[in-house]
C-alpha positions as CSV (number, residue, x, y, z in Angstrom):
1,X,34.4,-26.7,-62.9
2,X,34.6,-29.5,-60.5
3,X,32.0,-31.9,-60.1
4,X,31.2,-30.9,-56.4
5,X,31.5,-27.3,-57.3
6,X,28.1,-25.5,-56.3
7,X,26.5,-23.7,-58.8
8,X,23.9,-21.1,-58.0
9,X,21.5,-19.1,-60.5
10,X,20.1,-15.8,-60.1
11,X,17.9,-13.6,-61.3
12,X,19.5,-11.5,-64.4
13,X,22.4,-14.3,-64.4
14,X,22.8,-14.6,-68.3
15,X,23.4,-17.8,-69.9
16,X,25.0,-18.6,-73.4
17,X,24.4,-22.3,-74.7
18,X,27.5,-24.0,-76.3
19,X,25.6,-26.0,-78.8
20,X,23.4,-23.3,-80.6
21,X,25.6,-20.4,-79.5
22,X,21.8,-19.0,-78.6
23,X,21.3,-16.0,-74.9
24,X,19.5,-16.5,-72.6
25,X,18.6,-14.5,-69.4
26,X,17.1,-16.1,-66.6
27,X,14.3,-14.1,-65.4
28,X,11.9,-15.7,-62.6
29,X,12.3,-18.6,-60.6
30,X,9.7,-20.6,-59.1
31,X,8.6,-23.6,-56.8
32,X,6.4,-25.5,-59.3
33,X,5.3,-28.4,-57.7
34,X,5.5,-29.2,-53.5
35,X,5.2,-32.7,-52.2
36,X,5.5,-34.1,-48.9
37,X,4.8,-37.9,-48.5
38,X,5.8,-39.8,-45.5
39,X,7.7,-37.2,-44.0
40,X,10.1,-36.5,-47.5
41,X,9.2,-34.0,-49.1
42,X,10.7,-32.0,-52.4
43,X,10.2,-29.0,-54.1
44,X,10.6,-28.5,-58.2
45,X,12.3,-25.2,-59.0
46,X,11.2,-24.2,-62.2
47,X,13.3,-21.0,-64.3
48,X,11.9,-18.7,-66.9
49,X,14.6,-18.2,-69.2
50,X,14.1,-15.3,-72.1
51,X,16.2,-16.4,-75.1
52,X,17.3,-14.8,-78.0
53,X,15.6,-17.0,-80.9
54,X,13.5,-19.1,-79.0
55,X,12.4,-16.2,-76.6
56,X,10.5,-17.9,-73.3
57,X,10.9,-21.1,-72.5
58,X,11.2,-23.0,-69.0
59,X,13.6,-25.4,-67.2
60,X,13.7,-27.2,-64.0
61,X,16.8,-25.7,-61.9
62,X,18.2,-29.4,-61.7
63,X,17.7,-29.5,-65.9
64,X,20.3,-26.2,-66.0
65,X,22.6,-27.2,-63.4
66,X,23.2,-30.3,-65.2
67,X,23.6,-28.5,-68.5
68,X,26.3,-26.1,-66.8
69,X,27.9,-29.0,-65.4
70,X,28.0,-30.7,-68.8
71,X,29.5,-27.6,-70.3
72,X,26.2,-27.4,-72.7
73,X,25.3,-23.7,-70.9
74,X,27.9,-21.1,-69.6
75,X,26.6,-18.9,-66.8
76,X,27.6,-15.6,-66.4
77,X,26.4,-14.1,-63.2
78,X,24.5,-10.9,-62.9
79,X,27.0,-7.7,-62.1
């Protein structure tokens, strides 16, 4: 995966992390904080992610892009 390479998660994309060898399944997606301040604004997209042993937790979308791009987190998109 190239470094400019888009990656885009879904709803019932699964992911597998590399470290702990743990599942996940991403289930909701969310804007969880909006801000606009001298006409910049930004939105913080927040997943739900079911896993295996830890069962819910959350991440900012940015927080598991940069984990894919690391190679941390493998996605497998939804069929």
């Amino acid at each position: 995966m190239g470094i400019n390479d888009t990656i885009v998660l879904n709803i019932g994309d699964i992911l597998y992390d590399t470290v702990s060898r743990d599942v996940g399944l991403l289930l909701r997606r969310t804007n969880n904080v909006s801000y606009e301040a001298c006409s910049d604004s930004y939105e913080v997209w927040v997943w739900e992610v079911y896993w295996i042993r830890e069962h819910g937790t959350h991440y900012t979308e940015s927080g598991l892009v940069n984990m894919v791009r690391s190679g941390h987190l493998i996605v497998h998109a939804r069929i």
